[in-house]
Backbone as CSV, one residue per row, in Angstrom:
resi,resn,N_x,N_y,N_z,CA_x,CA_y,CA_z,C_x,C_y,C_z
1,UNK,-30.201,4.054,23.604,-29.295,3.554,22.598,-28.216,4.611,22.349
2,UNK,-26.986,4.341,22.385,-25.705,5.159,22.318,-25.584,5.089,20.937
3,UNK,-24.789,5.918,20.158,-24.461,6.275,18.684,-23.120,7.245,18.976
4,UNK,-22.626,6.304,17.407,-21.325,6.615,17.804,-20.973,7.643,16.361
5,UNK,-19.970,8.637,16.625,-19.973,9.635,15.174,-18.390,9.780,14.916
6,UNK,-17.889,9.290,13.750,-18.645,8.890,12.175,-19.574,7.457,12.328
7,UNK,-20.339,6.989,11.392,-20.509,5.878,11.703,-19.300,4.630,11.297
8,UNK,-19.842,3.418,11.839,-18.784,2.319,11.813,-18.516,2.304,10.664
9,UNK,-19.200,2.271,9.491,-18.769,2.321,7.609,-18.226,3.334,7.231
10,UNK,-17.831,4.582,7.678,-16.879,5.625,7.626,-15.968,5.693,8.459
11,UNK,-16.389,4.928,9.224,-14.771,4.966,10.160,-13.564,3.688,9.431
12,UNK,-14.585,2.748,8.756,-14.021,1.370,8.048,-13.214,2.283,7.591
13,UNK,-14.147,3.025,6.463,-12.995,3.401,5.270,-12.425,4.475,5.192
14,UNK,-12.219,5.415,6.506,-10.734,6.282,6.615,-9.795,5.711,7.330
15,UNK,-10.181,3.725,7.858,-8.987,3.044,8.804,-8.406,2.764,7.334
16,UNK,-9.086,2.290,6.172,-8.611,1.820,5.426,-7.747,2.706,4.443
17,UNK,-7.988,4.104,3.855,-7.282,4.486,3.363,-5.896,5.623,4.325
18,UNK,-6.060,5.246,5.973,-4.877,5.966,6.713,-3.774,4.459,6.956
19,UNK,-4.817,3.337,6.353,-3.614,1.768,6.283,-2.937,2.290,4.396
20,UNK,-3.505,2.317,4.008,-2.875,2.814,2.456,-1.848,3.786,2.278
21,UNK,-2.295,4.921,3.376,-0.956,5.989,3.001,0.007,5.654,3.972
22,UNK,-0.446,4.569,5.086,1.411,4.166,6.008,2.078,3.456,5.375
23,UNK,0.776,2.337,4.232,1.923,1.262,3.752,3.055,2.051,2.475
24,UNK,1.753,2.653,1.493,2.677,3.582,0.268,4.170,4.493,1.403
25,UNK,3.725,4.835,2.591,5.141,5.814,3.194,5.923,5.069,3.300
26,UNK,5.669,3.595,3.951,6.554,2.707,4.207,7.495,2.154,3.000
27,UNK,6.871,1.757,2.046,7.541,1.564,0.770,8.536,2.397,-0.143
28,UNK,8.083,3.958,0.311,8.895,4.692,-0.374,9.734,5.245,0.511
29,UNK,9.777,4.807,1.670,10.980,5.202,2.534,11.808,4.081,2.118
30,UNK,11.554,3.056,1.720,12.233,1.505,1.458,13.256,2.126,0.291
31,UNK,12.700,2.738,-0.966,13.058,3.120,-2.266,13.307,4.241,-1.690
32,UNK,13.959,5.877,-1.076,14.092,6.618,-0.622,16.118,6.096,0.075
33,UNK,16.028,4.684,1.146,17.416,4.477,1.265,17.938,3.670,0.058
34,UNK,17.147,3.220,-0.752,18.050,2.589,-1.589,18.015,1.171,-1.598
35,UNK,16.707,0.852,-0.995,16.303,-0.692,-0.726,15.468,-1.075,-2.056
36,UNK,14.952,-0.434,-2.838,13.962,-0.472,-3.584,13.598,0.033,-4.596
37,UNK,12.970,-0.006,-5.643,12.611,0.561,-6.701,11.034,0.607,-7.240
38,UNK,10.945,1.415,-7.361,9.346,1.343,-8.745,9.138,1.085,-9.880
39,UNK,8.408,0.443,-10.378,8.366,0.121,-11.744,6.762,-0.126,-11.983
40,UNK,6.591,0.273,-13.506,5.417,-0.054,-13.436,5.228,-1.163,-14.908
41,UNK,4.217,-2.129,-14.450,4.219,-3.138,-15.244,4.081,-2.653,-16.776
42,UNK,3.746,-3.756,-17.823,3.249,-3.686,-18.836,2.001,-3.229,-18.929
43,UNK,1.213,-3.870,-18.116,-0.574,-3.472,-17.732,-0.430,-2.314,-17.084
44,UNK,0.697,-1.694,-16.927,-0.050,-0.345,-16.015,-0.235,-0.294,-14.199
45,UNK,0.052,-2.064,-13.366,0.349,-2.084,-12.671,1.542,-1.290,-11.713
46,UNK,1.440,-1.130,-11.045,2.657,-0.494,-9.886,2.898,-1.719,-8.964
47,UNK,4.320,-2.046,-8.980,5.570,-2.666,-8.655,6.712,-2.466,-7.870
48,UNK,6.775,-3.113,-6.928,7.899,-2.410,-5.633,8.848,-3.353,-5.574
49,UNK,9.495,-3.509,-6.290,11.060,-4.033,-6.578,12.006,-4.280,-5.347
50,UNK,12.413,-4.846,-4.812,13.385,-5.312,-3.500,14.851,-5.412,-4.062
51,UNK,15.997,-4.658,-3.978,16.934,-4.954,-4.468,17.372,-7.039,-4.305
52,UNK,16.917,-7.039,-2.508,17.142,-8.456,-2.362,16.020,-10.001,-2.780
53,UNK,15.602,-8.918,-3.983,14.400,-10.092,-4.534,12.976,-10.172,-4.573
54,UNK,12.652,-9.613,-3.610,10.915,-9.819,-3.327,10.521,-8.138,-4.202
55,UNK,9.498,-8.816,-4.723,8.391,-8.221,-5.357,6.945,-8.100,-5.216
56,UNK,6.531,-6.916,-5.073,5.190,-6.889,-4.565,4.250,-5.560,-5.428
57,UNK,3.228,-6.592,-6.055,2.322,-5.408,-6.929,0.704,-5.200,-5.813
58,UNK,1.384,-3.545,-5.868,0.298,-2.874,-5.603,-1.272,-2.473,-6.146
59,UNK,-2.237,-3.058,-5.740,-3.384,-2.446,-6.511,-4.529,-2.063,-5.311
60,UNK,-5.509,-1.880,-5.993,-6.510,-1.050,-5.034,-7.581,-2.036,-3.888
61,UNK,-7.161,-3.382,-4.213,-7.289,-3.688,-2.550,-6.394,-4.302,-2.114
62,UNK,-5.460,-3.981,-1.940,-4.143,-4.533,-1.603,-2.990,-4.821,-1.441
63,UNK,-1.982,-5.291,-1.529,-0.772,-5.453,-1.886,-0.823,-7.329,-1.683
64,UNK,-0.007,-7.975,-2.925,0.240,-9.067,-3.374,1.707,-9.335,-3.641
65,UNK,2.459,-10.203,-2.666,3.528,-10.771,-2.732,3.939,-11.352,-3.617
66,UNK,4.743,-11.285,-5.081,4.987,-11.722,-6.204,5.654,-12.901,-6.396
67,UNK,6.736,-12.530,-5.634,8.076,-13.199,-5.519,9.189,-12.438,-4.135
């Protein structure tokens, strides 16, 4: 029997938080030229503003298309 190191449930979740820090780079390169903004909700949410409309709140599994 072959074994593989890290196991598959640690490898899940450093795919998952090295997908978290491309998408957060990606976004703030967006807000960085001037495509975008931050805001954070009333609740305390974080909010990625599109000058051309779309809105998308960030939380901890995900990102959700607003508008």
């Amino acid at each position: 029997m072959s074994m593989t190191w890290p196991p598959a449930l640690a490898r899940a979740e450093d795919d998952k938080q090295t997908a978290r820090r491309e998408i957060a780079a990606h976004f703030q390169a967006s807000v960085d030229a001037g495509f975008a903004y931050w805001r954070i909700d009333d609740y305390g949410h974080t909010e990625l503003h599109f000058h051309s409309g779309e809105v998308f709140l960030l939380n901890e599994t995900g990102v959700t298309r607003l508008r």
